[in-house]
MARZADREN-93593 format. One record per residue (C-alpha): residue in one letter; x, y, z negated. Coordinates in steps of 0.05 Angstrom, whole numbers, plus 5000, padded with zeros to 4 digits. Example, Ala and Ser with C-alpha at 12.3 -4.5 7.8 and 13.67 -1.06 7.14 Angstrom:
BEGIN
+------+------+------+------+
: code :   c1 :   c2 :   c3 :
+------+------+------+------+
:    a : 5246 : 4910 : 4844 :
:    s : 5273 : 4979 : 4857 :
+------+------+------+------+
This chain:
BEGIN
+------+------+------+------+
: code :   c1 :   c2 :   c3 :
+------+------+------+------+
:    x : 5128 : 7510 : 1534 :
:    x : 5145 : 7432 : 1531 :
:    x : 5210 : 7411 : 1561 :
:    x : 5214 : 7335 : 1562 :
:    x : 5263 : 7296 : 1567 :
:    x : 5272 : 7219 : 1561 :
:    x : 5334 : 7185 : 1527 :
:    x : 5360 : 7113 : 1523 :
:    x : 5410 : 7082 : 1485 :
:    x : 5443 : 7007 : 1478 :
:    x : 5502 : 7016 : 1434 :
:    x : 5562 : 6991 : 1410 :
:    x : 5515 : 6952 : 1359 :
:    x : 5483 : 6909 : 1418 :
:    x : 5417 : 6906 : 1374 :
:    x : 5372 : 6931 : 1428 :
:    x : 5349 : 6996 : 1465 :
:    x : 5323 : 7051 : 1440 :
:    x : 5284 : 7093 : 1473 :
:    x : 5249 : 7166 : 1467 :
:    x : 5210 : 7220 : 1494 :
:    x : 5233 : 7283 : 1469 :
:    x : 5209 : 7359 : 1476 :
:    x : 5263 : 7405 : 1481 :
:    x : 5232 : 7473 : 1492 :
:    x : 5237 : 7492 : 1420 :
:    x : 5295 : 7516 : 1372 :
:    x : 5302 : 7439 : 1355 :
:    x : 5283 : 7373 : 1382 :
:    x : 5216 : 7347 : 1368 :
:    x : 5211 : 7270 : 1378 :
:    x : 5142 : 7255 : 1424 :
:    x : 5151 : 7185 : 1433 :
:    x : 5194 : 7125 : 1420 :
:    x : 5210 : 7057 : 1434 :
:    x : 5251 : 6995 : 1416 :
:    x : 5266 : 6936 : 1452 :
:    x : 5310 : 6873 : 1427 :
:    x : 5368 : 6844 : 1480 :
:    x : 5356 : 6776 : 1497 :
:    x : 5404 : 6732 : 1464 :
:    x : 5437 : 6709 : 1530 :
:    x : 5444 : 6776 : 1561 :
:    x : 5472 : 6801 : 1494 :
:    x : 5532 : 6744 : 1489 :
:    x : 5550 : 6769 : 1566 :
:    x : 5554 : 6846 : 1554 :
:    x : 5601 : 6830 : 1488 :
:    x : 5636 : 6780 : 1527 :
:    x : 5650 : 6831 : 1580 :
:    x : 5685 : 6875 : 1529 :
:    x : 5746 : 6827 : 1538 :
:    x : 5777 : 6806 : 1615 :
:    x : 5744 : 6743 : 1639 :
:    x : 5733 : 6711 : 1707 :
:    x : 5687 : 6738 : 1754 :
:    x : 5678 : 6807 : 1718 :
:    x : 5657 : 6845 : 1783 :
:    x : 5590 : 6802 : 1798 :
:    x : 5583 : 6792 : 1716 :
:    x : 5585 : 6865 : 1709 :
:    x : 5545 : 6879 : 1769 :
:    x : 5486 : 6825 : 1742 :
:    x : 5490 : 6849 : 1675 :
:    x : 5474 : 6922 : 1694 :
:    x : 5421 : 6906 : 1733 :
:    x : 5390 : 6867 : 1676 :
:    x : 5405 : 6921 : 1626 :
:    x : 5362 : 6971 : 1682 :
:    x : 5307 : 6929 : 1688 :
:    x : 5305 : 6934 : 1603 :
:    x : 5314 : 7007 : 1605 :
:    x : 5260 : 7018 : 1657 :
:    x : 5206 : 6967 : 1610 :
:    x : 5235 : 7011 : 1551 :
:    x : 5216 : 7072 : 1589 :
:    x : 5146 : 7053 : 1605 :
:    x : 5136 : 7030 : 1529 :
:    x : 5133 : 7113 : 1519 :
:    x : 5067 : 7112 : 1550 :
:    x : 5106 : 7177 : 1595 :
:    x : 5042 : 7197 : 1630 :
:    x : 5000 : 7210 : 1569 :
:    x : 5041 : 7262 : 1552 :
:    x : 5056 : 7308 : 1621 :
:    x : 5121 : 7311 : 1668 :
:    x : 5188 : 7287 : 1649 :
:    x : 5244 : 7325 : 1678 :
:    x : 5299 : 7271 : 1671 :
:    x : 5322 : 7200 : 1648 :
:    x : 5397 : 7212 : 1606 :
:    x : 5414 : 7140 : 1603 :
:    x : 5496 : 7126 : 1571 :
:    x : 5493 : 7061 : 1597 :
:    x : 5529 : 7004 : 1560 :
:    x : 5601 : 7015 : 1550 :
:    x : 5634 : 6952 : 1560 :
:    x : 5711 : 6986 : 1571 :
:    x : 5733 : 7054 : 1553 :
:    x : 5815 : 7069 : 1561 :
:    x : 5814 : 7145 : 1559 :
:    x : 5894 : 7141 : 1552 :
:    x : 5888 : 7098 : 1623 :
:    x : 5842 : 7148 : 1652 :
:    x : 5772 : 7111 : 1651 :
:    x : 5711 : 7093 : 1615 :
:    x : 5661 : 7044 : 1645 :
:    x : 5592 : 7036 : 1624 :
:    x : 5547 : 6996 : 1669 :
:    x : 5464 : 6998 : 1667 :
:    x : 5452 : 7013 : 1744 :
:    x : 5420 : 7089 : 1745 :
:    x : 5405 : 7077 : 1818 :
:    x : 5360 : 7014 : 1797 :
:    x : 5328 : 7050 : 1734 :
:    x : 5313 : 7103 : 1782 :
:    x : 5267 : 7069 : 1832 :
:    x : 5245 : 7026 : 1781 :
:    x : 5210 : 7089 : 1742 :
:    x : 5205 : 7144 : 1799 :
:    x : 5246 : 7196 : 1742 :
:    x : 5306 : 7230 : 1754 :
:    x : 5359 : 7196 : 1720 :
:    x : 5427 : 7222 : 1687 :
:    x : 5480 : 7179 : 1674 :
:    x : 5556 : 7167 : 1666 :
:    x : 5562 : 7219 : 1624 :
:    x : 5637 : 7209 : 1594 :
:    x : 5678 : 7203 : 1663 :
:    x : 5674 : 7270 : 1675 :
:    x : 5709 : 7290 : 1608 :
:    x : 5765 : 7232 : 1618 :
:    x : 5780 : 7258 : 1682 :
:    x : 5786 : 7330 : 1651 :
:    x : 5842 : 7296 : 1606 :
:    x : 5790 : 7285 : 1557 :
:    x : 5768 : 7222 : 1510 :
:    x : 5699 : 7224 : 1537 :
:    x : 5674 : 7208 : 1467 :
:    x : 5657 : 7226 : 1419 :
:    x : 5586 : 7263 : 1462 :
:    x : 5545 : 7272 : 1399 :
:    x : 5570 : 7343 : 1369 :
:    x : 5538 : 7392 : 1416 :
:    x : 5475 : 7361 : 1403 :
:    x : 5484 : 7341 : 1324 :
:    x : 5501 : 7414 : 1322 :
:    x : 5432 : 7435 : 1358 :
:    x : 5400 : 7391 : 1314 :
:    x : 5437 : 7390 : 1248 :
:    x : 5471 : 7452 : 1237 :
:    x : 5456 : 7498 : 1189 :
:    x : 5475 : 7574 : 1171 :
:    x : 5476 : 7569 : 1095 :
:    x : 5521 : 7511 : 1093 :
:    x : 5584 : 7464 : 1121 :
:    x : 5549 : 7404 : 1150 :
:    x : 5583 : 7333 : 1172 :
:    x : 5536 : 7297 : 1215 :
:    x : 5556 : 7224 : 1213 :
:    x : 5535 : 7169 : 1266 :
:    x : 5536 : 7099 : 1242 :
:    x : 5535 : 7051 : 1298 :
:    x : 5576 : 6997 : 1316 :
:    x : 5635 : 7047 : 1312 :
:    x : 5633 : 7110 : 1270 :
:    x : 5638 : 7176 : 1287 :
:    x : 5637 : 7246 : 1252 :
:    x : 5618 : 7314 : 1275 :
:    x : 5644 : 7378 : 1239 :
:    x : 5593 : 7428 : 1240 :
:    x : 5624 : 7487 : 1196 :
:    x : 5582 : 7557 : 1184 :
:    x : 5634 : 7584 : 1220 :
:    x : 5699 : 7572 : 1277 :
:    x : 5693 : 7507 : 1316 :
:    x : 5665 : 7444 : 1319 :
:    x : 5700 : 7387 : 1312 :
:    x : 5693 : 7308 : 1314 :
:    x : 5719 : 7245 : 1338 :
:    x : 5721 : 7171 : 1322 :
:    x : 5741 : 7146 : 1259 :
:    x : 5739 : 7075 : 1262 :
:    x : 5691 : 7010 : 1253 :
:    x : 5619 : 7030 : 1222 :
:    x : 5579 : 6973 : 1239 :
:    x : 5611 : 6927 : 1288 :
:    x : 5665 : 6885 : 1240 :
:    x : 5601 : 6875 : 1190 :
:    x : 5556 : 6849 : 1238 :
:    x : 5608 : 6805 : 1276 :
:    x : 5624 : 6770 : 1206 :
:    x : 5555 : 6773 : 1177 :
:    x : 5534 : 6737 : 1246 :
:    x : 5591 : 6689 : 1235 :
:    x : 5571 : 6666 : 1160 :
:    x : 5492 : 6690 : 1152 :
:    x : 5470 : 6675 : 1229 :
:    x : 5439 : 6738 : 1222 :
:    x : 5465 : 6799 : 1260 :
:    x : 5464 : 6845 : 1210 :
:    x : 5475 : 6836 : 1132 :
:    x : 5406 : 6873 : 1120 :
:    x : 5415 : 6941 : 1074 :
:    x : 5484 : 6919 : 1064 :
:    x : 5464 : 6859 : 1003 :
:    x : 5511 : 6814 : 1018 :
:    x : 5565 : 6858 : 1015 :
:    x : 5540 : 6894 : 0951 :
:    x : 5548 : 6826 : 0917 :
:    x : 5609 : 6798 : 0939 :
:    x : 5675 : 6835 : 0915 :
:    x : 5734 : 6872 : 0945 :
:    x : 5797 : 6844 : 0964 :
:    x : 5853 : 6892 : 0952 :
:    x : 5914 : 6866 : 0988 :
:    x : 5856 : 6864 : 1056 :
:    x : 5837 : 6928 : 1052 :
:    x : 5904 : 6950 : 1044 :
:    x : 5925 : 6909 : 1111 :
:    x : 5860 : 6928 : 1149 :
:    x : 5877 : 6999 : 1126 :
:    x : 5943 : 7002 : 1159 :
:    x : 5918 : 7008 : 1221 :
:    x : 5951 : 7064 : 1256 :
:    x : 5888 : 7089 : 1286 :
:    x : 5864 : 7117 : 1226 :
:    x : 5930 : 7159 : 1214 :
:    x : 5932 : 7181 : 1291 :
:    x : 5902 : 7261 : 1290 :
:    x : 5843 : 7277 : 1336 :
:    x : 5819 : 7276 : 1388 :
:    x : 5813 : 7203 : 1394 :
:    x : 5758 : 7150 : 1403 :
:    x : 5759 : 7081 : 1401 :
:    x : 5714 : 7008 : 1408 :
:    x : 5718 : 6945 : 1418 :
:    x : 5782 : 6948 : 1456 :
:    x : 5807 : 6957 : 1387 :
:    x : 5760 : 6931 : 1330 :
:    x : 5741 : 6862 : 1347 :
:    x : 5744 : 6796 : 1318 :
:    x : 5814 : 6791 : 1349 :
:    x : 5837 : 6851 : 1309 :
:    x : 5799 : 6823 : 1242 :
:    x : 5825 : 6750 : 1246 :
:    x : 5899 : 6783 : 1249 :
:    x : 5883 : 6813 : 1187 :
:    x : 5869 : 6751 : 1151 :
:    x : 5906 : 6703 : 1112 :
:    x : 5861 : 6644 : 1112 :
:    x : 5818 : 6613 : 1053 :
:    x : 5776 : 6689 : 1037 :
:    x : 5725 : 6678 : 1013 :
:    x : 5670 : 6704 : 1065 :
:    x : 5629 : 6748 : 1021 :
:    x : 5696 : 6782 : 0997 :
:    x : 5708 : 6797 : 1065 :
:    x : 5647 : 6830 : 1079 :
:    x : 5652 : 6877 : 1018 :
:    x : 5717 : 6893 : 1032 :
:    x : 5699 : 6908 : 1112 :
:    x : 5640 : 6955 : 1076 :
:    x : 5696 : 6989 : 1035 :
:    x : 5737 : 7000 : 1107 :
:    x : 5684 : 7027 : 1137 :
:    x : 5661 : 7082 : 1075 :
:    x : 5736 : 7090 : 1062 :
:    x : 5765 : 7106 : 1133 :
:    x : 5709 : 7156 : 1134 :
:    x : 5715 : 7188 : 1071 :
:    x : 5787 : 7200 : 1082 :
:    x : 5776 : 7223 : 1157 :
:    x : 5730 : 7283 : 1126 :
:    x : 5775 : 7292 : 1065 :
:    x : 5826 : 7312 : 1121 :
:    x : 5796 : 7343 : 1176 :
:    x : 5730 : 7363 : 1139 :
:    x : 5739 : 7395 : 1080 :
:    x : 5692 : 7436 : 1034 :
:    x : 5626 : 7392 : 1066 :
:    x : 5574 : 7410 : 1030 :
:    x : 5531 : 7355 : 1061 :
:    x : 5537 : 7294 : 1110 :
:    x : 5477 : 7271 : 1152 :
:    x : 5485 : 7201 : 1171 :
:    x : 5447 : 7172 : 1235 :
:    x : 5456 : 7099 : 1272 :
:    x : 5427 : 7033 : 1255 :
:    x : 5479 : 7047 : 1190 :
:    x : 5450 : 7095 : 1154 :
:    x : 5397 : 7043 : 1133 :
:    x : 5451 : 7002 : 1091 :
:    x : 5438 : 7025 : 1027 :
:    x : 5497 : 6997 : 1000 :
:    x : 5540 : 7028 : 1052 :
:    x : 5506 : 7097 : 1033 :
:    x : 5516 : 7089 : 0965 :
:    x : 5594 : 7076 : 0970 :
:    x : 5591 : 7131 : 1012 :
:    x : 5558 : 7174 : 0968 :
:    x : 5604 : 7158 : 0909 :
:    x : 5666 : 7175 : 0954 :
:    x : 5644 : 7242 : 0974 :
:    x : 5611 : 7276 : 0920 :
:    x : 5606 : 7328 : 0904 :
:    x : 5582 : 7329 : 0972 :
:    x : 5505 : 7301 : 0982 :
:    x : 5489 : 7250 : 1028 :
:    x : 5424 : 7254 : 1072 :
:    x : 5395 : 7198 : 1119 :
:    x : 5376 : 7245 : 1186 :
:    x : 5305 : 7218 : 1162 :
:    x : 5305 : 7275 : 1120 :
:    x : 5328 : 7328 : 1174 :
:    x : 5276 : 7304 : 1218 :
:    x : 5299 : 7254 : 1265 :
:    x : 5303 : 7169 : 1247 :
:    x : 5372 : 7141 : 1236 :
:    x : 5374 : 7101 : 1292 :
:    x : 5337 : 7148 : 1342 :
:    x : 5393 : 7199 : 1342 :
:    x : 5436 : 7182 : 1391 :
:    x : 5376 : 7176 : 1449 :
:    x : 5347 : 7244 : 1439 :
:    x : 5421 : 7256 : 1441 :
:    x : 5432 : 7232 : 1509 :
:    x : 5358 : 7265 : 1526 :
:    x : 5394 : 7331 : 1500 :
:    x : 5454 : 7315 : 1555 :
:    x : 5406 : 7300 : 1609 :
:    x : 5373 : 7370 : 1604 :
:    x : 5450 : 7403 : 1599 :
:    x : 5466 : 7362 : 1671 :
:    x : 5392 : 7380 : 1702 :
:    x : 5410 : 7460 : 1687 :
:    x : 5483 : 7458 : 1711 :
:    x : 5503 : 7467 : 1629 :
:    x : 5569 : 7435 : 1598 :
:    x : 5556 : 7387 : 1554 :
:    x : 5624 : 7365 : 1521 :
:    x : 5671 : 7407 : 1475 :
:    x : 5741 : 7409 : 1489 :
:    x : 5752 : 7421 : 1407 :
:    x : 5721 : 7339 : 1407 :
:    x : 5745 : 7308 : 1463 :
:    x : 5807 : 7346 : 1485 :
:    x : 5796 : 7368 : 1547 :
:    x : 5814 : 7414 : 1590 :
:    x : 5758 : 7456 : 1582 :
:    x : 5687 : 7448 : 1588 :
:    x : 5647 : 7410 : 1644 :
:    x : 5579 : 7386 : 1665 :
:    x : 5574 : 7309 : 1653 :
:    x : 5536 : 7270 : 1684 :
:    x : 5518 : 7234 : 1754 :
:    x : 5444 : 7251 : 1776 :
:    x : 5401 : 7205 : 1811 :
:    x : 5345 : 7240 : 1839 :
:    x : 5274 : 7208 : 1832 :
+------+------+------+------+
């Protein structure tokens, strides 16, 4: 029998929502519908501005979520829902625009209430304070489900998510799953191929491919202590931001070095991560907006072979449709009282149901 579920997701990325229909009755998730919707320029400056203290934050937050509800909900209806029978339940994660798991909170706005009456579907949201307040990162979510979706009996699996920051699941044949943060995927690239191209993304990673790496920068940008601190651990834009790049820098790079180098930080700091606390992959399944820069994949092929490296494409879900179904996936855990973090992950104290419903 069909199970369906809708998911949305606005990311670290800020490119736009995406949005699905999935069926979950079967063994693995079978996409039914999707959708994709761009952020409006202005609304996008005010949710990455609200990633840093400002004046006014309250009503700035409180306008911005609405905004981002009334997106979701036209994101929603793009699925066409009633051509395809009942849906159970909205997981919406909301836009993260702080999350201090070593304060105690994580706050991603998107009003559930609003996307609620605004589509007449039960909606799930706020999935991550649950796990914070269980002495838990809240983040990374993704492993229960990249597990349902991505694990596989005849071999060690890394399931890789490549959004604005990355983050890698563990998914071994046998004993536990593991995963957490390991540091910028996206986010750096885009800021400084926004700053020099005016485009938000260098496209399949081209720019980067031809510029070339600057040592004595990736050494600096490497000695972050984040990337030497064990799991569990997340991070964001607290931490990787153009503040954090511009410290970094001497003055006089040349811009296209940059980039190539802030490709290298992103393959490297993720090739070590599974060197360390993955070892023996026999193959890595990236997902996010990431796994479409080719340059990115082939750097990160060359770093891990023996190892192959798959798009999700080829395990049948689309890059950057992954983490939507994934928060579909959580929706369905919260509707039928069912944890859906892993203490191995996120370090809590053991497992919980996330998730605040809001009924139709």
């Amino acid at each position: 029998m069909s199970d369906l579920y809708a998911g949305l997701m606005s990311g670290t990325s800020l490119d736009g929502v995406d949005a699905v229909l999935a069926d979950l009755g079967g063994s693995r998730p079978r996409l039914v519908a999707r959708s994709h919707l761009a952020l409006e320029p202005a609304l996008r400056a005010e949710l990455l501005s609200l990633n840093a203290p400002g004046g006014n934050e309250l009503e700035r937050a409180a306008s911005a979520g609405n905004a981002l509800a009334r997106l979701y909900a036209q994101a929603i209806d793009a699925l066409e829902l009633p051509a395809h029978g009942k849906v159970r339940a909205i997981g919406c994660h909301g836009q993260t625009i702080r999350h201090r798991p070593v304060r105690g909170y994580t706050l991603q706005i998107g009003n559930a209430a609003l996307l609620a009456e605004l589509t007449g579907i039960t909606v799930v949201a706020d999935f991550r304070s649950r796990d914070v307040a269980a002495g838990g990162q809240g983040a990374p979510l993704a492993p229960a489900f990249h597990a349902a979706a991505f694990a596989s009996a005849q071999e060690d699996r890394v399931a890789l998510n490549l959004g604005g920051i990355a983050n890698i699941s563990w998914l071994p044949r046998s004993g536990p799953i593991a995963g957490f943060d390991t540091g910028p995927a996206n986010c750096l690239m885009d800021l400084w191929a926004e700053r020099h191209l005016g485009s938000p993304h260098d496209k399949g990673g081209a720019w980067a491919a031809g510029g070339s790496l600057d040592p004595a920068l990736l050494t600096r940008l490497l000695q972050e202590p984040y990337f030497a601190a064990p799991p569990p651990k997340s991070t964001g834009r607290d931490l990787f931001n153009g503040a954090w790049l511009e410290a970094k820098l001497q003055g006089g790079e040349d811009p296209r070095a940059v980039q190539a180098t802030l490709l290298e930080l992103t393959a490297r700091s993720i090739a070590e991560a599974i060197a360390r606390h993955a070892p023996g992959a026999h193959r890595l399944i990236a997902c996010g907006g990431g796994a479409r820069n080719q340059a990115l994949m082939r750097r990160l092929s060359a770093l891990l072979a023996p190892a192959a490296v798959d798009s999700s494409e080829r395990h049948g879900l689309a890059p950057e449709l992954v983490e939507a179904t994934a928060f579909a996936w959580l929706a369905r855990q919260a509707m039928q009282s069912k944890p859906g973090n892993l203490p191995s992950v996120t370090g809590a104290r053991g497992t919980r149901v996330l998730g605040a419903i809001y009924p139709a």
